[in-house]
GUMARKOL-309364 format. One record per residue: residue number from 1; residue in one letter; y, x, z of N, C-alpha, C in turn. Coordinates in steps of 0.001 Angstrom, whole numbers, plus 524288, in hexadecimal, padded with zeros to 5 digits. Example, Ala and Ser with C-alpha at 12.3 -4.5 7.8 and 13.67 -1.06 7.14 Angstrom:
BEGIN
 resi resn  n.yy  n.xx  n.zz ca.yy ca.xx ca.zz  c.yy  c.xx  c.zz
    1    a 7E9C6 83386 81E78 7EE6C 8300C 81E78 7F31C 83390 81E78
    2    s 7F736 83232 81BA8 7FBDC 83566 81BE4 8001E 83264 81EBE
# end
This chain:
BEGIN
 resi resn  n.yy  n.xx  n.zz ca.yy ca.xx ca.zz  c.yy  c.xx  c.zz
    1    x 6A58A 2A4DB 7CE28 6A51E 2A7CA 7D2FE 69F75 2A915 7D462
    2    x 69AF8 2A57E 7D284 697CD 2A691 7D2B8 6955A 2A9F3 7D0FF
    3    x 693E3 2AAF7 7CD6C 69455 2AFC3 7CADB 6969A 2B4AC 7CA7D
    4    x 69A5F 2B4DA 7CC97 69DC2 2BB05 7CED5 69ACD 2BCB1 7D404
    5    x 698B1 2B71E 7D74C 696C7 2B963 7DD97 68FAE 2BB4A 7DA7A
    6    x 68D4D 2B88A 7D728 687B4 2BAE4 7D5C6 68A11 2BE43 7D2F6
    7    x 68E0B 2C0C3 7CFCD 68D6B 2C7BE 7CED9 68DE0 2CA36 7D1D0
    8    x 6927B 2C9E3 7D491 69433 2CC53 7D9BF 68E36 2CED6 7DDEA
    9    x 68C02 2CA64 7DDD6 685C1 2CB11 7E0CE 6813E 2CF43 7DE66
   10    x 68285 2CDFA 7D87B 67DCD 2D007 7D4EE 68158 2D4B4 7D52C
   11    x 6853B 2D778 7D704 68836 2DBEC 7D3D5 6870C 2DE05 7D8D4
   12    x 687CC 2DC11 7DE6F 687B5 2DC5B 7E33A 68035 2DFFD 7E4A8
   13    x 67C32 2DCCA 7E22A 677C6 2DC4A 7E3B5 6769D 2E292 7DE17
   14    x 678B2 2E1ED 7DAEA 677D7 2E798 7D770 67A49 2EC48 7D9A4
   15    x 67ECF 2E9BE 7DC35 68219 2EE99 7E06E 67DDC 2F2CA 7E470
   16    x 67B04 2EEB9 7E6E4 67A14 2EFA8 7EBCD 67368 2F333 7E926
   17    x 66FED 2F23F 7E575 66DA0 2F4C8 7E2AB 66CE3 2F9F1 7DFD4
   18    x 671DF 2FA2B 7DE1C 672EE 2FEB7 7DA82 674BB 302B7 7E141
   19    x 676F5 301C6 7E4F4 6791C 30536 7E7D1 67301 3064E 7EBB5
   20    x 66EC1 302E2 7EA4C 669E1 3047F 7ED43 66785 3080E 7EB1E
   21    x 667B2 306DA 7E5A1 665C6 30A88 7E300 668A9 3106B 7E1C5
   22    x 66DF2 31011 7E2EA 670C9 315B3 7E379 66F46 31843 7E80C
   23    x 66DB7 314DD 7ED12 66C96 31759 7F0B7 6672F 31B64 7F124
   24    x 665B9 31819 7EE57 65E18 31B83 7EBFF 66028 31BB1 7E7CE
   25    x 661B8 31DE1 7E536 66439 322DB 7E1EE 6662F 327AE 7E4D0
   26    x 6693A 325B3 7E8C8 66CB4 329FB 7EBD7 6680D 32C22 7F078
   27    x 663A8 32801 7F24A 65F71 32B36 7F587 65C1C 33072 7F142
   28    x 65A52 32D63 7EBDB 65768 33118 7E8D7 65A59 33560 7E752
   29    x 65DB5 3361D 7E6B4 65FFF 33B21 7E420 6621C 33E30 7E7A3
   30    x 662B0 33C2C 7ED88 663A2 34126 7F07D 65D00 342ED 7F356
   31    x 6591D 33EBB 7F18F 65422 34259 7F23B 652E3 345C1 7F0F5
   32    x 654B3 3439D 7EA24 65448 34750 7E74F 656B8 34D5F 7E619
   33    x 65B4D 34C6F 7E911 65E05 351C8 7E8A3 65E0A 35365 7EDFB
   34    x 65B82 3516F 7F1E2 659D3 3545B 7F6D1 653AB 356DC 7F594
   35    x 64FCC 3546A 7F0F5 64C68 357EA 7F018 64CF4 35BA6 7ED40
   36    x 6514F 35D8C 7E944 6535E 35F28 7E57A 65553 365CD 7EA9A
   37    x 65829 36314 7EEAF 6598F 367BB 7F19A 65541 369E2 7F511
   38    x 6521C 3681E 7F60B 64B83 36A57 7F9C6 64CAE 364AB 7FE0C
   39    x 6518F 36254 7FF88 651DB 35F64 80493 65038 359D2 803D7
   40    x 64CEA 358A4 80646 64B8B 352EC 809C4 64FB2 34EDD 80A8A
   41    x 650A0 34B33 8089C 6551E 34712 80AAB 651E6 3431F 80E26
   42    x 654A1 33FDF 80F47 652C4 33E66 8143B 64EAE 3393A 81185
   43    x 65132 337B4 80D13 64CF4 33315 80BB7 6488A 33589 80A20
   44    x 647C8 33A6E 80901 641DC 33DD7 8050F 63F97 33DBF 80B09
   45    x 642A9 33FC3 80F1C 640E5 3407D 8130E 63BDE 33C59 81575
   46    x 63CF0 3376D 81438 639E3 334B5 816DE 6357D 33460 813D0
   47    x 634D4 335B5 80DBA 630B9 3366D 80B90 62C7E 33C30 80D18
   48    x 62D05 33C41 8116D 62A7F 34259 81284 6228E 34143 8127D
   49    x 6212D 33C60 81172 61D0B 33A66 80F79 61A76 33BE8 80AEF
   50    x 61E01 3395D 80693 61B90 33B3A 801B2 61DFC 3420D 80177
   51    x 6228D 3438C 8039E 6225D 34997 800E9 62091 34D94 8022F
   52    x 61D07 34BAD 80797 61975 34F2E 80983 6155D 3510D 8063A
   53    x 61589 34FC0 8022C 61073 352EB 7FE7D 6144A 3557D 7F983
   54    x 61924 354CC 7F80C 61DAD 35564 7F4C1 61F5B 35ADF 7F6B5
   55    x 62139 3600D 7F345 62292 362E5 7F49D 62821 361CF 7F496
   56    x 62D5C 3665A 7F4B5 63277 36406 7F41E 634CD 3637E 7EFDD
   57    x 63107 3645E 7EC4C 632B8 3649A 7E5AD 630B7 35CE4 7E4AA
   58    x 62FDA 35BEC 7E862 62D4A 355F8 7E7BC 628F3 355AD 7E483
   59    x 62610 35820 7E3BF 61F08 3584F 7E20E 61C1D 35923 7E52D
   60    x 61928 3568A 7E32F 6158D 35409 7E82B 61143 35B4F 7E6CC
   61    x 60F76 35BCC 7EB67 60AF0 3635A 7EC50 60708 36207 7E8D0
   62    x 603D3 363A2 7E4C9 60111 36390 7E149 5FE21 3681A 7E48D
   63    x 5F8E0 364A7 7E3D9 5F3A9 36890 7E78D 5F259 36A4E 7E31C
   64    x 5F055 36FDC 7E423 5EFC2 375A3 7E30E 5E9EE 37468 7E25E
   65    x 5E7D4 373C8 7DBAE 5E1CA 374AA 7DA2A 5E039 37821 7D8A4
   66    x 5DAE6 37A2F 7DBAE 5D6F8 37F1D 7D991 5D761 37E3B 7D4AC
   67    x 5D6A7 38303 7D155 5D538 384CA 7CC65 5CFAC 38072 7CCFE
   68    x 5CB76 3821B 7CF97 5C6A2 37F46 7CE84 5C4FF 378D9 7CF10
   69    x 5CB7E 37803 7D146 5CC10 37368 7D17E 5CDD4 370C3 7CCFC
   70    x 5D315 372B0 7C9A3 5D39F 3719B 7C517 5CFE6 37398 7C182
   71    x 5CD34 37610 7C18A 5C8A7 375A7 7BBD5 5C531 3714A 7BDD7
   72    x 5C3A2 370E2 7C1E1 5C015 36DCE 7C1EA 5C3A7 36787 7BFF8
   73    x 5C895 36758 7C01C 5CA60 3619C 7BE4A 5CA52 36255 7BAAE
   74    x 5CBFF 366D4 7B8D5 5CCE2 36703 7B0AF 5C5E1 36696 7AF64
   75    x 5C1CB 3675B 7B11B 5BE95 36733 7AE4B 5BDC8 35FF6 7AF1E
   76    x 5BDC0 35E62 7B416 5BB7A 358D2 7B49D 5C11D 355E7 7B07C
   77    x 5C418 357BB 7AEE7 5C83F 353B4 7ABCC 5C683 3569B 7A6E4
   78    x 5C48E 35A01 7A5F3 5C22E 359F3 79F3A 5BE14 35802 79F12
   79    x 5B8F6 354D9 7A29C 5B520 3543C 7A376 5B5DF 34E7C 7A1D4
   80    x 5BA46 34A8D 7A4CB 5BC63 3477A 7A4D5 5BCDE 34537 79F3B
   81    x 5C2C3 34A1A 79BA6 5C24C 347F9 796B5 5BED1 348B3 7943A
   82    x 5BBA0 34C94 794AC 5B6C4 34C75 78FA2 5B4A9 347FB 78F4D
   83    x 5B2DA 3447B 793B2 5AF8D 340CE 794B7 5B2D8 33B76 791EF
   84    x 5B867 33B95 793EB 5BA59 33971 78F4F 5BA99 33968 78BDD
   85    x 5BC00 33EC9 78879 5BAE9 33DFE 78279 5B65A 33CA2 7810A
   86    x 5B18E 33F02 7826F 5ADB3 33D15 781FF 5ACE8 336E1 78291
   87    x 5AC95 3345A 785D3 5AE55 32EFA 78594 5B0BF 32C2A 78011
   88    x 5B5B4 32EE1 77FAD 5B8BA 32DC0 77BFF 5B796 32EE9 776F0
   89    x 5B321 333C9 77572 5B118 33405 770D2 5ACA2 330A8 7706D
   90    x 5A964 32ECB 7721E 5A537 32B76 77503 5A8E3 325AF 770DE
   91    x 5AC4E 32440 773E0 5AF68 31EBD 7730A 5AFB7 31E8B 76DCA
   92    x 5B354 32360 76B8B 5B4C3 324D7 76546 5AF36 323DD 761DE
   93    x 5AA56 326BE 763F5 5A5CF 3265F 75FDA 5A546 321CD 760EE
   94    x 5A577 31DD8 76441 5A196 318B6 764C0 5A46A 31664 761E0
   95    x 5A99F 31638 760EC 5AD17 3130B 75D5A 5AAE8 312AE 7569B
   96    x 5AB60 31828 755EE 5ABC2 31AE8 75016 5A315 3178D 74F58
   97    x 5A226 318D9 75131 59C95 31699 74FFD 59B1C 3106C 74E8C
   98    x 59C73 30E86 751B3 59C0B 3079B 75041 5A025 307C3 74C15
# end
C-alpha cells in the first residue's frame, strides 16, 4: 500500500507540472498568433517596456548610419586587422628564426 500512495503522489506531482507547463504553452502560442495577426494579447500587453523600441514584426528599429559613418568603420576595422596580421606575421617570423 505503500507504494501505490508514493506513485499515486509522484504521478499526482508530474500531473500538476506537465498541466503548468501546458498552460505556458497555451499563453506562448496565442502570443504568438496574436502577433502573427498585428493584435496585442493581454499578456504581450504588459510587456509594453521592452517593445517600445520593437517594431510589430518584433525587431527591435535598427538606427539609420551615414554613408560617412560606415566608411569611416570599414576603414578603422581594416586598420584593426592589418595591425593584426601584422602582429601575426611578426609572431610567424620570430618563430621560424630561433
Amino acid at each position: 500500500m505503500q507504494r501505490m500512495k508514493l506513485d499515486n503522489e509522484i504521478l499526482s506531482a508530474a500531473l500538476e507540472g506537465l498541466q503548468a507547463q501546458r498552460a505556458n504553452l497555451d499563453r506562448q502560442i496565442a502570443e504568438v498568433r496574436g502577433m502573427m495577426s498585428g493584435k496585442a494579447t493581454a499578456a504581450s500587453s504588459s510587456d509594453d517596456d521592452q517593445r517600445s523600441e520593437a517594431t510589430t514584426s518584433g525587431r527591435k528599429k535598427r538606427r539609420k548610419l551615414s554613408a560617412a559613418s560606415r566608411k569611416a568603420m570599414a576603414a578603422g576595422q581594416k586598420k584593426r586587422w592589418a595591425a593584426y596580421r601584422a602582429a601575426q606575421s611578426k609572431k610567424g617570423k620570430a618563430a621560424k628564426a630561433e
